[in-house]
C-alpha positions in Angstrom: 7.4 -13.7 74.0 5.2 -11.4 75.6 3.4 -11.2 78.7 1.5 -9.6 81.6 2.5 -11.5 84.2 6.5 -11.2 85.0 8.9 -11.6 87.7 9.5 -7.6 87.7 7.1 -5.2 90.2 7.0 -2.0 89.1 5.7 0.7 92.0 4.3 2.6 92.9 1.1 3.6 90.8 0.2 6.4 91.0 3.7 7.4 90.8 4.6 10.9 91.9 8.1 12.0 91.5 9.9 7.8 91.2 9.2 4.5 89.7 10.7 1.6 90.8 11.4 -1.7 89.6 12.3 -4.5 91.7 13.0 -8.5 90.8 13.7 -10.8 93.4 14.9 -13.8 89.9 18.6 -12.9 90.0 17.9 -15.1 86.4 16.2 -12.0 84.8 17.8 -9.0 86.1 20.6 -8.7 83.8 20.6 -6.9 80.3 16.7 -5.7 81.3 15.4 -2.9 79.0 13.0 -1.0 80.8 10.9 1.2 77.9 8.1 3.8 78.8 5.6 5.3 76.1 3.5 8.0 76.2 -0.1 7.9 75.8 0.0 8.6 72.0 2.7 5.5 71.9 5.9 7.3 71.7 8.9 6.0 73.0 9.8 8.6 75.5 12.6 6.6 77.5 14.4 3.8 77.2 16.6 2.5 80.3 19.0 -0.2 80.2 18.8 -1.8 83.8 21.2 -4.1 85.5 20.3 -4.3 89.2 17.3 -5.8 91.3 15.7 -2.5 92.0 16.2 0.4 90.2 14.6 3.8 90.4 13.7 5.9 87.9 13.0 9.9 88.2 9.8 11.1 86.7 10.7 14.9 87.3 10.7 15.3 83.6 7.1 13.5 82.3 4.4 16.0 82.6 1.5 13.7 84.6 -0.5 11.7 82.7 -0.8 7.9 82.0 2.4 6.3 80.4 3.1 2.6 79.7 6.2 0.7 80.1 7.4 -2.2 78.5 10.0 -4.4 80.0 12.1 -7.0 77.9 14.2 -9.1 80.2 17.4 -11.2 79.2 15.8 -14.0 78.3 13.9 -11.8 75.4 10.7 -12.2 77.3 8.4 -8.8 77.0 6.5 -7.6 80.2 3.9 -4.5 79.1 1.8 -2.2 81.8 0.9 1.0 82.5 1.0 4.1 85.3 0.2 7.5 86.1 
């Protein structure tokens, strides 16, 4: 199933140095796969997440717009995108 509206919040945008992800549905925050492309849709990272919020470190990605996807446990697919 995929779709834009999810119970995940992913902040801030534009992100500078950390993107986080935060759930407040204890339902969906276990076995989450959070997945970032880059702009020519490569799969550049690919997290496996297991707690409400969860930061990631962007030292590594050279600026520039990426998108994530985000597949909770329920096999349900949340897409977006930041900078």
């Amino acid at each position: 199933e995929y779709s834009t509206e999810s119970g995940f919040t992913v902040y801030p945008n534009p992100a500078v140095d950390r993107l986080r992800i935060h759930s407040n549905d204890i339902s969906i925050k276990k076995d989450v796969v959070f997945s970032i492309f880059n702009s020519n849709g490569q799969l550049t990272n690919k997290i496996h997440l297991d707690e409400i919020i969860t930061e990631i470190s962007l030292n590594t990605f050279s600026s520039g717009i990426y998108f994530y996807s985000i597949t909770d446990s329920n096999n349900k697919i949340t897409c977006g995108k930041f900078i």
